[in-house]
C-alpha positions in Angstrom: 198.7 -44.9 36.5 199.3 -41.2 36.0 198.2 -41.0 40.0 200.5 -43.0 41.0 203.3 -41.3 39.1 202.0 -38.2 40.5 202.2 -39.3 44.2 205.9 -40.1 43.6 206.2 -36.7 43.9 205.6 -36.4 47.5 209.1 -38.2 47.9 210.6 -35.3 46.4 213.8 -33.8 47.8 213.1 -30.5 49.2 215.9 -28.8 47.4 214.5 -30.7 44.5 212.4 -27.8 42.5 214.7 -25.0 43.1 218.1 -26.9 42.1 215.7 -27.2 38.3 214.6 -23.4 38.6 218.7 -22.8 39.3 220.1 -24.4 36.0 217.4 -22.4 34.1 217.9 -19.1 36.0 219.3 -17.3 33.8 217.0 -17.1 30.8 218.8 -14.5 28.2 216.3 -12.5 26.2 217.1 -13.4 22.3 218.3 -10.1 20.3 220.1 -9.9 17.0 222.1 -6.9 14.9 220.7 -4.7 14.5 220.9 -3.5 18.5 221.8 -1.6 21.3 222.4 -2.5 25.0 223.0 -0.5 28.5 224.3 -2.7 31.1 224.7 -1.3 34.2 226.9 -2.6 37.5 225.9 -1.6 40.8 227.2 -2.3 44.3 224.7 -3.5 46.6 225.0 -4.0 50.5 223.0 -6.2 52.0 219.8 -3.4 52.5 220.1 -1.9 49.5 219.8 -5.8 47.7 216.8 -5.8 49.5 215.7 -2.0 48.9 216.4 -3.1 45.0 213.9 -5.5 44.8 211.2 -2.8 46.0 212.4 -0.3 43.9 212.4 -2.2 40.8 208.2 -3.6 41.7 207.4 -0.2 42.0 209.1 0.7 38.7 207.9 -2.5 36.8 204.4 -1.9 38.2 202.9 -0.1 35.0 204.0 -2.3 32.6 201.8 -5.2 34.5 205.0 -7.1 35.5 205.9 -8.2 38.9 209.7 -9.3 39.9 209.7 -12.3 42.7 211.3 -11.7 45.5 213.5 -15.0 45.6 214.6 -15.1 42.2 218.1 -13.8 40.9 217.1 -13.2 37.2 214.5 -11.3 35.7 213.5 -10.2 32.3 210.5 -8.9 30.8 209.8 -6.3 28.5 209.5 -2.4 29.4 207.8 -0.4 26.5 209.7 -0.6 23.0 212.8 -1.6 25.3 214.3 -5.5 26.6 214.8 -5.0 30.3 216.8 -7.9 32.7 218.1 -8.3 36.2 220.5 -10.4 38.0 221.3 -10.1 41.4 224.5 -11.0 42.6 226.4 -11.1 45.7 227.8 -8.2 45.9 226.2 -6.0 42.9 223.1 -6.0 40.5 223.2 -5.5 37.3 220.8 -4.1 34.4 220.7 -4.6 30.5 218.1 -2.2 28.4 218.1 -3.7 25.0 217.0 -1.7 21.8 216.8 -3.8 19.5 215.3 -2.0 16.8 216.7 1.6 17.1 215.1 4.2 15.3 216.5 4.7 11.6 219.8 3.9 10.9 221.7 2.1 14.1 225.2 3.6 12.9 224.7 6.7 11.3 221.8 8.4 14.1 222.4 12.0 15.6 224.9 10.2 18.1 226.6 7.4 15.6 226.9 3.9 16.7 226.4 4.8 20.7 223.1 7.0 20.0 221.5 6.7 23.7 218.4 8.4 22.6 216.5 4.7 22.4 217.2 5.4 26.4 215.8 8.2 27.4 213.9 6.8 30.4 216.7 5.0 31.8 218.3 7.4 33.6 214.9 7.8 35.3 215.2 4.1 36.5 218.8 4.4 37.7 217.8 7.2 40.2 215.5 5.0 41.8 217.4 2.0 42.1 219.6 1.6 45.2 223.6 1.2 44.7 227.0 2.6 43.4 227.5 2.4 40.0 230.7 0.4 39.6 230.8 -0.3 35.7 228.4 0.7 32.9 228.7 -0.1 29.3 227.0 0.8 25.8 226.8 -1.7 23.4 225.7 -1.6 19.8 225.5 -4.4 17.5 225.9 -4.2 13.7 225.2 -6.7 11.0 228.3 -5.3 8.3 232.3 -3.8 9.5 232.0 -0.1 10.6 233.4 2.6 8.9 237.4 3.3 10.0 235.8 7.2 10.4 232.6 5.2 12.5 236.0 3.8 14.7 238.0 7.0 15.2 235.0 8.8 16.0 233.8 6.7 18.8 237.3 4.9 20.7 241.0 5.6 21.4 242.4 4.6 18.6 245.9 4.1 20.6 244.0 1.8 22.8 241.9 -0.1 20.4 241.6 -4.1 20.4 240.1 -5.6 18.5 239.5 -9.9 18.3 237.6 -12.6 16.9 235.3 -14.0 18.9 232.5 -17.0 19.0 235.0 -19.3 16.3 235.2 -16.1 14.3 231.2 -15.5 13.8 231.8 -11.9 15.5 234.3 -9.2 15.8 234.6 -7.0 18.7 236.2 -3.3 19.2 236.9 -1.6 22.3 239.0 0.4 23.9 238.0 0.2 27.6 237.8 3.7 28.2 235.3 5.3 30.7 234.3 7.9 28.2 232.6 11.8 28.5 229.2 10.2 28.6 230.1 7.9 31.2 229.8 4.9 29.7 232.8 2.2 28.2 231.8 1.0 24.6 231.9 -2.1 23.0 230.9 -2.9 19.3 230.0 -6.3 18.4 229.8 -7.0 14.2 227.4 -10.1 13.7 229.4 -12.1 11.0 227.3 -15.2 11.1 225.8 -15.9 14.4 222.8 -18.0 14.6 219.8 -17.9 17.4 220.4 -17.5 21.2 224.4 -17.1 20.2 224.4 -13.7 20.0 222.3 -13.1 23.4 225.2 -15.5 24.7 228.2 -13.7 22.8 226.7 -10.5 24.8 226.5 -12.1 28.1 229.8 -13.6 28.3 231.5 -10.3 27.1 229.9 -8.6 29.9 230.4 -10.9 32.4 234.1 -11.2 31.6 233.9 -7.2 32.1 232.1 -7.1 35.1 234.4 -10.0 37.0 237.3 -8.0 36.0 235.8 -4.7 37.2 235.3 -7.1 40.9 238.7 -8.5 40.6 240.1 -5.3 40.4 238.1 -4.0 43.9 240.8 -6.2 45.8 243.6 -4.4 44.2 243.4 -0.7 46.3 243.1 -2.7 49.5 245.7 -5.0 49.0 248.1 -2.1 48.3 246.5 -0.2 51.1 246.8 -2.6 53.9 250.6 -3.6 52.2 252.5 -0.6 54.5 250.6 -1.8 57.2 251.7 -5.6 56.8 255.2 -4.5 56.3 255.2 -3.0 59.5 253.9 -5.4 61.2 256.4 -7.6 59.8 259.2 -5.4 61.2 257.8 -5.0 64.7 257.2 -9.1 64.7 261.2 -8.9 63.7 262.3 -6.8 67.2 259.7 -8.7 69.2 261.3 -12.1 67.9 264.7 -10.2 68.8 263.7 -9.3 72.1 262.7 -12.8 72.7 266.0 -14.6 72.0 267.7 -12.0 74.3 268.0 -13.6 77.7 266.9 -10.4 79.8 264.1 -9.4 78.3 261.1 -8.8 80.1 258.8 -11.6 79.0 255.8 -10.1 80.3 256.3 -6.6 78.3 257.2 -8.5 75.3 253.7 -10.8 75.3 252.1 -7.3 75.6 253.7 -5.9 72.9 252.8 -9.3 70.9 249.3 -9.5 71.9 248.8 -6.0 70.8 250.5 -7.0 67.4 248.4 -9.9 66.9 245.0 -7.9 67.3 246.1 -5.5 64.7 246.8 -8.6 62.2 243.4 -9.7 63.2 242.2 -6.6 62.2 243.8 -6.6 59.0 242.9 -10.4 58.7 239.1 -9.3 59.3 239.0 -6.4 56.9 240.4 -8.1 53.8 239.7 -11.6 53.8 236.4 -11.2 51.9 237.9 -9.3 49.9 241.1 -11.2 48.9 238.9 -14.2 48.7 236.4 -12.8 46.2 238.9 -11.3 43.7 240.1 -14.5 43.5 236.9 -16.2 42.5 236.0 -13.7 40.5 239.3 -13.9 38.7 239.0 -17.8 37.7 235.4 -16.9 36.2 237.1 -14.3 34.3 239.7 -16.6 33.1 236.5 -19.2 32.7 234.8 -16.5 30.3 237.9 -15.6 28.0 238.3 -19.3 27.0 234.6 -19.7 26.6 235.1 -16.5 24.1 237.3 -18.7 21.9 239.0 -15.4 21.3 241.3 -15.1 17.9 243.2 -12.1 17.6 243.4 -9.3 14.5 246.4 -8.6 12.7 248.0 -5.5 13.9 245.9 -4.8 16.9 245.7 -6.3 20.8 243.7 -8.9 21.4 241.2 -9.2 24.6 242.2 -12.0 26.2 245.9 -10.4 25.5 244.6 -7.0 27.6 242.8 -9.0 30.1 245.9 -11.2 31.1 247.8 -8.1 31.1 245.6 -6.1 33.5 244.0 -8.9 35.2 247.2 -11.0 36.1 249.1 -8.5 37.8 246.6 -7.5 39.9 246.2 -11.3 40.6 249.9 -11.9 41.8 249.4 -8.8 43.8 246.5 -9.9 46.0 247.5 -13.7 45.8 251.0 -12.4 47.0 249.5 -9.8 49.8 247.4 -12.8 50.8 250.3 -15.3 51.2 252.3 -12.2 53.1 249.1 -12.3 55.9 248.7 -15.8 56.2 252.8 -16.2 56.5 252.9 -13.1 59.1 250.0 -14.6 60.7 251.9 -18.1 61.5 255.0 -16.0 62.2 253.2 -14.7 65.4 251.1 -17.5 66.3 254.4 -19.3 66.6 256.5 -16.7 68.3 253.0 -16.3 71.1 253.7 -19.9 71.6 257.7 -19.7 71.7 257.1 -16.7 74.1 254.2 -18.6 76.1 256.4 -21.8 76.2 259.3 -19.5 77.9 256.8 -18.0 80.5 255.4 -21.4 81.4 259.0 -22.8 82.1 259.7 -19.7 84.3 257.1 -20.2 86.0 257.7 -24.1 86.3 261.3 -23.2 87.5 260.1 -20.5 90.2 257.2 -22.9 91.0 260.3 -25.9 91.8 262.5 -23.0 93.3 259.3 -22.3 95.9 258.7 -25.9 96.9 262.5 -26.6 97.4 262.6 -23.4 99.5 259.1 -24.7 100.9 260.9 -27.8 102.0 264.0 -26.7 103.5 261.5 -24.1 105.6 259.8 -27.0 107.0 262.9 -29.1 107.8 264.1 -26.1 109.5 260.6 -25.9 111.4 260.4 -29.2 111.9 264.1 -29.2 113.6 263.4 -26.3 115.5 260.0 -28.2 116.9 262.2 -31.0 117.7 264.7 -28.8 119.4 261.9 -26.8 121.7 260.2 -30.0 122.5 263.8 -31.2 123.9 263.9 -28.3 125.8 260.3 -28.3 126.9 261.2 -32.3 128.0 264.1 -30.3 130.3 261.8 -27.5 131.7 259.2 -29.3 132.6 260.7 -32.0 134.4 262.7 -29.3 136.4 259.6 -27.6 137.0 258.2 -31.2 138.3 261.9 -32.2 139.9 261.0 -28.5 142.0 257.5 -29.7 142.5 258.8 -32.9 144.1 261.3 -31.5 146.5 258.6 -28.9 147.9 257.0 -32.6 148.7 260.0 -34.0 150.3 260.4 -31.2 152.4 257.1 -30.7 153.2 257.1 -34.6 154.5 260.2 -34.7 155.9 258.7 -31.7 158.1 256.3 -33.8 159.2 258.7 -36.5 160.2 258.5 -38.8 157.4 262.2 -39.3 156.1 262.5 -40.4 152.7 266.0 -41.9 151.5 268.0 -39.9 149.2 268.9 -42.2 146.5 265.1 -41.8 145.9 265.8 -38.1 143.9 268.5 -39.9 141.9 265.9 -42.8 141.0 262.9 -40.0 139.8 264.8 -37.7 137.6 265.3 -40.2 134.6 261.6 -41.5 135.7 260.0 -38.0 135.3 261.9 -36.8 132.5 261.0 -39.9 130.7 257.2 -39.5 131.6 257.0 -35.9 130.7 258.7 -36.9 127.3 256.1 -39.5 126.5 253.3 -37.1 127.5 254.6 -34.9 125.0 254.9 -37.0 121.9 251.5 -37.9 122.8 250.0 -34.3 123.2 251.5 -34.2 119.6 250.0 -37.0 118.0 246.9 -36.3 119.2 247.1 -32.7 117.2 248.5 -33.5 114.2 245.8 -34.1 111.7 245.4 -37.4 110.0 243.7 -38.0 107.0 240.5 -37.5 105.9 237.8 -39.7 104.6 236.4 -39.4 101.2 
């Protein structure tokens, strides 16, 4: 029985096994207060993905671990510390946990954001391909910091503070990039249970590091704007040059084909871009209700500073992106406005041609008829002359021939030397040829 079962398995999809290993690819190392993370964010081409993976075997390689090449998560442990990778599309990211720091987790010689539980980190980071784009210090507590513990360690004028997880946590940040480098959250464990903090962490971080890849589209967006705009304006004059009667067409489709390559250009260059900061913007939005964030009394709340910095920059790609797609319309319309003028020129100068063609060849053809009336006179002259030499010459030998006999050979001759003619000319005129 259990053979049979198992030769089902040949019938298996291909995609089969690695569609299970996706829904369980992200396996997130359990942790609880007290703790510390370091997550960091780093942009990754397409070599540098693959330089990662190297780097990180060759760092992983004393601790008897080995990362696969095709998987996108990783964790294991490094010494006293909780290590994991994801590879993304665009960036990497890495989390060091501590979760047992070294004497007390809020009062050590740095506070709450001691980073001496990392002191091999940096280390790693040099070796590992990428730009940081975002990295963030985390520390986890199991009772409400000091207000000294908060003044000491955030902006108080930016501070927010929420609720999170149905109210089982409470988070402080201010979402400053601090002296040290690093932006700082602190997470107060008021009752979570299990994996739910591991999962508290994750989705805070991923709601900060979609934002962080929403925001990327921003600077292009508003750098590529002035461009659009005047692309906008010279697609204005060219559409003005069009509806002007005596303009020259074929200047104008220059000066519209060179437009349109720069709005491919454009098109090209931010696309990805534009694209991406949307998606990445709906999995921030995703993460925020996921959060079930409530907010404190007195203080902003994070989904409240999220919408406020996220949206904006949201409208202004969304509306750059509807600006290039309009523009892009707007020119592919005006080319075929343009291009149907041209080909009705050319239609009319094609009918002008053949009308002028025609009346060419009525005149040639009534000029043919008039030189083959005249050849019909020259010749028969020239054969009226060659029969009087004849007469004469008989009549010289004594042969008299009556003289009503000239009278009786002009029309004969004439009409022979016409028939000869319109023969020679059917003869050379072509006729039609077989298939």
């Amino acid at each position: 029985m259990d053979d049979a079962f198992a030769r089902l398995q040949d019938r298996s999809h291909p995609l089969r096994a690695s569609l299970s290993r996706e829904m369980h690819a992200r396996p997130i190392p359990r942790f609880a207060a007290p703790a510390r993370l370091l997550q960091f964010v780093l942009l990754v081409d397409e070599e540098e993905a693959r330089a990662s993976h190297a780097a990180l075997a060759e760092l992983l390689a004393p601790h008897g671990v080995a990362p696969d090449r095709g998987e996108r998560f990783f964790a294991c442990a490094i010494g006293a510390l909780g290590f994991a990778c994801e590879r993304h599309t665009e960036f990497m990211t890495y989390s060091f946990i501590a979760s047992q720091p070294a004497g007390d987790e809020r009062l050590g010689d740095g506070g709450l954001f001691d980073l001496s539980p990392f002191a091999e980190v940096p280390r790693w980071l040099a070796r590992l391909p990428g730009r940081i784009i975002r990295s963030t210090q985390i520390s986890l507590v199991a009772g409400p910091p000091s207000d000294a513990e908060i003044a000491a360690h955030f902006a108080t004028d930016d501070l927010i503070i929420s609720d999170v997880a149905q109210g089982h946590a409470r988070i402080w940040s201010d979402f400053r990039l601090h002296g040290d480098g690093f932006g700082r959250l602190l997470i107060e464990d008021r009752g979570l249970e299990g994996a739910e903090m591991a999962q508290l962490v994750q989705r805070l971080q991923e709601l900060g590091n979609y934002r962080k890849m929403t925001l990327l589209g921003l600077p292009e967006a508003q750098q590529a704007t002035p461009l659009l705009a005047a692309l906008e304006q010279r697609l204005t004059g060219i559409t003005a040059h069009i509806a002007a009667r005596d303009s020259d067409d074929d200047a104008v489709l220059d000066d519209l084909s060179a437009l349109s390559a720069e709005l491919a250009q454009i098109v090209a260059r931010t696309r990805y871009r534009m694209a991406a900061t949307q998606a990445y913007a709906e999995l921030c939005l995703d993460r925020i209700r996921r959060l079930s964030v409530a907010p404190v009394r007195g203080y902003r709340s994070l989904d409240d500073f999220t919408e406020r910095r996220l949206l904006p920059a949201m409208r202004t790609c969304d509306a750059f992106t509807r600006r290039l797609e309009d523009l892009s319309r707007r020119a592919a319309w005006t080319s075929d406005l343009l291009r149907t003028r041209i080909d009705t020129a050319l239609a009319r100068r094609n009918r002008d041609l053949l009308a002028s063609m025609d009346r060419r060849t009525g005149l040639q053809l009534r000029l043919q008829h008039t030189v083959e009336g005249l050849s019909v006179v020259a010749v028969s002259y020239y054969a009226l002359g060659i029969w009087h030499h004849l007469r004469e010459a008989a009549e010289h030998q004594g042969t008299h021939l009556p003289g009503w006999l000239d009278i009786v050979l002009i029309p004969v001759i004439m009409a022979g030397v016409w028939a000869g003619i319109r023969r020679i000319r059917k003869v050379k005129r072509p006729g039609p040829q077989p298939h």
